[in-house]
N, C-alpha and C positions, 0 to 999 in steps of 0.2 A: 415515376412513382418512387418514393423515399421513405421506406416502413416508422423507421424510427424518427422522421420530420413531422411523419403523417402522425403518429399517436401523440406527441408532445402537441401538438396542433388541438387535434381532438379534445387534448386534457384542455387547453386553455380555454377551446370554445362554451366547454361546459363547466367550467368554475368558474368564468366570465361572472356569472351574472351572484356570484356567492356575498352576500354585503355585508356580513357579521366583521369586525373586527372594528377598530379605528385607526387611524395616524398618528403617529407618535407627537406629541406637540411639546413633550417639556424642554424640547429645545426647537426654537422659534421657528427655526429654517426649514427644520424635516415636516413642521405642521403644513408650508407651502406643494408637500408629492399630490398629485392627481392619485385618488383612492384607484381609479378602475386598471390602471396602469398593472401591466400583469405579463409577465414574461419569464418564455422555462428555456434553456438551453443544457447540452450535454457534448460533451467530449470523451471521446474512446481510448481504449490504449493505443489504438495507431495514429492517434491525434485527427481524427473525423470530429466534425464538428456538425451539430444540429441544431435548431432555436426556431423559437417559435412563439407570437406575439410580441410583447416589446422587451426584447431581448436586447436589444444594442439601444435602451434608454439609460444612459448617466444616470450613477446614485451614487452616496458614499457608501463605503462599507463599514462604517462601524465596527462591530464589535465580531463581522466574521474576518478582518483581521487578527482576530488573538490566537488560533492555530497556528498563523504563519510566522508572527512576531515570538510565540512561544519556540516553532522551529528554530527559528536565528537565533537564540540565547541560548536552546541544547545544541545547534553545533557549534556557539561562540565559546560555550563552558564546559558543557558533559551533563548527563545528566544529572550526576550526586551532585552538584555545584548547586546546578537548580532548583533541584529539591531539598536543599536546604532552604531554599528561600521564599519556595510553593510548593502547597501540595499536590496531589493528584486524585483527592476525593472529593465525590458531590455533595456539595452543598446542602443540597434540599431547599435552598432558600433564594428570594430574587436575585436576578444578576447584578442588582447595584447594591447588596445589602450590607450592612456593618456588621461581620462576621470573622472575626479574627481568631485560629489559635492560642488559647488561653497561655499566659504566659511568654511566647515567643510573638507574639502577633502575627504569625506567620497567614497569609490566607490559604484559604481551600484546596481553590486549583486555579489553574490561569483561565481559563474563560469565564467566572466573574468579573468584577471591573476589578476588584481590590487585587488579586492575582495575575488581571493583564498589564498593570501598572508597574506591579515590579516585575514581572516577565519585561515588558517596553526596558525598565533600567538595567536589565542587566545585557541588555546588547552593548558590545562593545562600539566604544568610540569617544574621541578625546574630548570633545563636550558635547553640549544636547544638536546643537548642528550637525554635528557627524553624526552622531548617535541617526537622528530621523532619517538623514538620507542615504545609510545603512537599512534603513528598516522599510523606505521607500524603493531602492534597489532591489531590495529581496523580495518585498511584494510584487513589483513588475518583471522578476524574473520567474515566477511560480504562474501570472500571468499572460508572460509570452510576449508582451509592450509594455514600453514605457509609461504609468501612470502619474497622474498628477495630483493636489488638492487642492478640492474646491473651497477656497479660502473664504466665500461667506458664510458656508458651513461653519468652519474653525472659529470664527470670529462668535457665530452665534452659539456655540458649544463652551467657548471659552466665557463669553459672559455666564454663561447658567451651568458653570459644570461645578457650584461648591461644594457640595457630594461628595463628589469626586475630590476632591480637595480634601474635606473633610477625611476622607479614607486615608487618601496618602500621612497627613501629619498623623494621626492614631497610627500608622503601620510607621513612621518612622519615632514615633515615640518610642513603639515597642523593639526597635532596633532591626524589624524588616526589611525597612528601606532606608536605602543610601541618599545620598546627594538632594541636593538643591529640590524640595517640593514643588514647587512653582516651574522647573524646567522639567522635571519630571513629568508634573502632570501635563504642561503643555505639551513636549513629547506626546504623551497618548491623545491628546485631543488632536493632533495633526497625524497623527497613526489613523486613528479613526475618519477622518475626514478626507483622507484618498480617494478620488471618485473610482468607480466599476460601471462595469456592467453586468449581465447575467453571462453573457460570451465569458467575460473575462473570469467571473467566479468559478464559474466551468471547468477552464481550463487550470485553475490554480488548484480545484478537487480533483481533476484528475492526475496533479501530479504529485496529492500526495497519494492517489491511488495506482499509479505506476511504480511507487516505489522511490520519492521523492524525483523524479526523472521530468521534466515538463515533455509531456508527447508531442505536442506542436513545435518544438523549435529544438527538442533532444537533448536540450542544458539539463544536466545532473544538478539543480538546486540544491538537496538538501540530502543527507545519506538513505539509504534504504531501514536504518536503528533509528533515525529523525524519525521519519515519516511515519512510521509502525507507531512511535511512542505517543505522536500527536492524534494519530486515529484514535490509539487507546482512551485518552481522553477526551477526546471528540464524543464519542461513543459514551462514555460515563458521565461526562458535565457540562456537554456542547450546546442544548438544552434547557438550562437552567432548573428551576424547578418544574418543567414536565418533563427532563430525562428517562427515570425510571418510565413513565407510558411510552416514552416516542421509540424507548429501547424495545419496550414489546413489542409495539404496534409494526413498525418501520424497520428497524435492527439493524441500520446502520449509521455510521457516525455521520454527525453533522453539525452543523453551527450556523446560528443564526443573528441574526444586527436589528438596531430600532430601525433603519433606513428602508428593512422593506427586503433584504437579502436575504438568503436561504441556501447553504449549500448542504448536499450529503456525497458518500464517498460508497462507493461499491470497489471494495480493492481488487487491481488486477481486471476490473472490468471498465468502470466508467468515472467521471466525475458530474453531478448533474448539478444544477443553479434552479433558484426563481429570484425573481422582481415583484413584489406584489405590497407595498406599502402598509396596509392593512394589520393590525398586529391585535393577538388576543393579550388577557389579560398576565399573562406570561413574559408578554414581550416580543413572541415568534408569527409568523407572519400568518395569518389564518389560510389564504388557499397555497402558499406556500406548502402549508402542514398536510392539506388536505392531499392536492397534487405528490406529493411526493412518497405520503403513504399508499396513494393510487399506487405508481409507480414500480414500488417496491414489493406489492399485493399481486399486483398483474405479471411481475417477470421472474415471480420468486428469489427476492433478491435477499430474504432478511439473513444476518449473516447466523444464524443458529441455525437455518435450514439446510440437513443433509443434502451434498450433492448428487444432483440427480445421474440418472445414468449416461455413462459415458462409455467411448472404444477399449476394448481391453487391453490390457498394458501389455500383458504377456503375447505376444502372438504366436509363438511356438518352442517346445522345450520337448530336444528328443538327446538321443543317446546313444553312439556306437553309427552301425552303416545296414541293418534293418532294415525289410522293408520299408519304404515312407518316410525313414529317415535323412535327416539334413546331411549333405556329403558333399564335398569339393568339386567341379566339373574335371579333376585332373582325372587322365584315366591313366589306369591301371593296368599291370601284368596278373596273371591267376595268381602268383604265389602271392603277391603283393596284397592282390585281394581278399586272399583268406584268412593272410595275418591283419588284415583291417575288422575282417567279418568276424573274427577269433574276438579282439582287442579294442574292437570299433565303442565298446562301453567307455572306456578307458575316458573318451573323450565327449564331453556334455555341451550339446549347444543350447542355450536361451535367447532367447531377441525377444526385445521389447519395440511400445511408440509410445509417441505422444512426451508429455512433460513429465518428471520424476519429483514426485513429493513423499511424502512419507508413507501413505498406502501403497501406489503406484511402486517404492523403493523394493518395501514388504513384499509385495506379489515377486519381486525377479528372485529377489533372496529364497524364498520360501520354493520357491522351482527350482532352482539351481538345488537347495539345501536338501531335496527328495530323490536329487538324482544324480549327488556325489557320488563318484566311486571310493569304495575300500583301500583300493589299491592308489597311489597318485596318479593322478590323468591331468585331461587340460579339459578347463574349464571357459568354453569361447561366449561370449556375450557379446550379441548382435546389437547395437544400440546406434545403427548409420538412420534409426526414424527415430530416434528421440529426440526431443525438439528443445528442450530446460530440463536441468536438473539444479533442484535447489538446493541452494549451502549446506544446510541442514542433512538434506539426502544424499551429497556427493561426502559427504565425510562419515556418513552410517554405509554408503556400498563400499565406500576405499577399507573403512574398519573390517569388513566379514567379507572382503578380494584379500584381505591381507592373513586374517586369519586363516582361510584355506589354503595361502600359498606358504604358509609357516608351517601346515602339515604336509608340505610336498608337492600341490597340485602348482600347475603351471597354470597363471592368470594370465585370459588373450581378450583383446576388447577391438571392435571393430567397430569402428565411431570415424562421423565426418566434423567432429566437433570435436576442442580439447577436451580432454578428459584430467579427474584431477592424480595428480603424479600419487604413486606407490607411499602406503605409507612406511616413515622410515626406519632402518634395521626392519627389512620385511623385503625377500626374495623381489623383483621388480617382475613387472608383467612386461607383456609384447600388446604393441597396439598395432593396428592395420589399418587403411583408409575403407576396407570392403569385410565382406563376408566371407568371401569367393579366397582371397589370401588368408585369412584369419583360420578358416580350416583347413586350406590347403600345407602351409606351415603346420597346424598342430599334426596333422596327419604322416605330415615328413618326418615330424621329431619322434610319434608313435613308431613307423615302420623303422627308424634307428634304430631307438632303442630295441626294438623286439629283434633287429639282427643282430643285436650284439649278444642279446639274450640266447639267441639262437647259436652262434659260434662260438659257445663257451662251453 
């Protein structure tokens, strides 16, 4: 029994029989997909893999290439490069429409066609050959295999795509686009004509949902500031004109193709696909749409929803050598232990679990911050069960380790994982591999100093 095989299963049995939408036919090839054809697959941060109906049927992907192709040009340029050249606002309007910034020509955002066009040009490469199998490469590394294009596709996109033509010359009139229209746009006609599957869509959502990292094969694709940035629009204009509903409805980022694809992105949890040919008058795939708002209804996925409850961060925060108090297994002489029992405040332990993010950071800081001493002590933090601390977090705990150790306290950390270094012109801390040294050291440094205090 396979829980999450078994529901993705279920969904397809029962949108099966859904017949509202049609087949995209303004290009000749995709009018030949079988309507009933219907396939969901999902991949996890450990790289598990799920699917269920016709999940490993070939399709191009289309237009849910322009996340990825937009990735390759923010880590070919930087973002201000890009954004000079597209925007990052919705549209409102269809995904092939004649919609240009007044004045610059600039388009919208990249998942229109006028914005995934020049997103496609400004990958790097010494002509449109390089360019493509730069943009082929990077799609089958976000994928996990080597993919290919289904060249009748191309052939019949390339006859009926003057639209798209159309766009390109108005964007390079208006000085948006560079080079050669005609290689330009074929570029994106051969972008789009990449075969997939729903496996492989899958897995290229889940890595921008890992943090550009592909979970199945471990390649670092694209940076973890890529991936963030493509979600963001994903999320705002992935869509086209039903973004703003699919944002409420669903709440996470996704993008969707004429061919019948559909991915969405749950960061940090999953990346899910369909296959489903069928497309409303939007353009997006009707049980695609359906399925996936299921999905995100049933596991609470929408990303405005508070998280639910979880293990407490903090799992103990005591003080001195007190009853019940945290203490080193070293033993003791009486006098030794009275000046512990005396002085045992002096020193503050907190331990935390689980992963550190900004609440999670809050809760240690705000424990510790209740139960400084007056006096300078040592302030020991347990943190051998915390499991991630993110960037963000490890450089707000190093800020307010470093402030306490500028007013005197001695900073001790007991971690089975690097920790990030002292910040600097700021007193350095002592790290331990355990708990068990971490206090035991603070305890030797206490009973010093209190014998020196003692002999004077």
């Amino acid at each position: 029994m396979e829980p999450v095989t078994d529901a993705l299963e279920e969904i397809c049995r029962r949108l099966a029989g859904v017949a509202d939408g049609a087949v995209a036919d303004y290009i000749p090839q995709l009018a030949l997909a079988d309507p009933q054809a219907f396939g969901l697959a999902l991949v996890s941060m450990d790289g598990h893999r799920y699917q269920a109906g016709d999940a490993h049927t070939p399709f191009t992907i289309q237009s849910v290439s322009k996340p990825f192709v937009y990735a390759l040009a923010l880590a070919d340029l930087g973002p201000d490069a890009v954004a000079a050249r597209v925007g990052a606002e919705p549209s409102g309007e269809a995904f092939n429409a004649i919609s240009l910034e007044p004045g610059t020509g600039r388009p919208a955002n990249p998942m229109v066609n006028a914005g995934a066009i020049v997103a496609t040009s400004l990958v790097r490469g010494a002509d449109a050959g390089e360019r493509f199998e730069r943009i082929r490469a990077c799609l089958s590394a976000f994928a996990g295999r080597a993919l290919d294009v289904d060249e009748e596709v191309y052939a019949s996109e390339a006859a009926t795509g003057d639209r798209n033509r159309a766009l390109a010359y108005l964007m390079r009139a208006a000085g948006a686009l560079d080079g050669d229209v005609g290689e330009e746009v074929d570029t994106y006609f051969r972008q789009c004509s990449v075969r997939v599957t729903a496996c492989d869509l899958a897995a290229m959502a889940a890595t921008l949902a890992h943090g550009g990292a592909n979970p199945v094969t471990g390649e670092q694709v694209v940076t973890e500031d890529v991936a963030t940035r493509v979600m963001a629009v994903m999320a705002t204009c992935g869509m086209y004109d039903r973004a703003g509903t699919w944002l409420l409805d669903v709440g996470l980022p996704a993008k969707s193709g004429v061919a019948g694809g559909l991915i969405a992105v749950s960061p940090a949890r999953f990346g899910i696909a369909v296959y489903s040919p069928p497309l409303d008058k939007t353009g997006n795939p009707v049980r695609g749409v359906r399925a996936l708002t299921e999905v995100s209804r049933r596991f609470g996925l929408h990303m405005m929803r508070p998280a639910g409850r979880h293990a407490v961060t903090v799992t103990e925060a005591t003080t001195g050598r007190k009853a019940g108090a945290a203490r080193s297994e070293r033993v003791r002489g009486p006098e030794e232990d009275a000046r512990l029992a005396a002085e045992g405040h002096r020193i503050v332990l907190v331990a935390a679990q689980g992963g550190l993010e900004f609440t999670e950071t809050e809760q240690i800081l705000h424990a510790v911050d209740i139960r400084v001493p007056e006096q300078p002590g040592w302030i020991v933090l347990d943190l051998t069960r915390v499991t991630a601390i993110a960037q963000g977090s490890a450089m707000m705990l190093g800020a307010a380790l470093a402030a306490f150790a500028r007013q005197g306290h001695h900073i001790v950390i007991a971690a089975q994982r690097d920790f990030p270094a002292p910040v600097p012109d700021t007193p350095s801390w002592h790290t331990f591999p355990d708990r068990e040294a971490a206090l035991a050291w603070s305890e030797e440094q206490l009973l010093a100093e209190t014998a020196d205090l003692r002999d004077t």
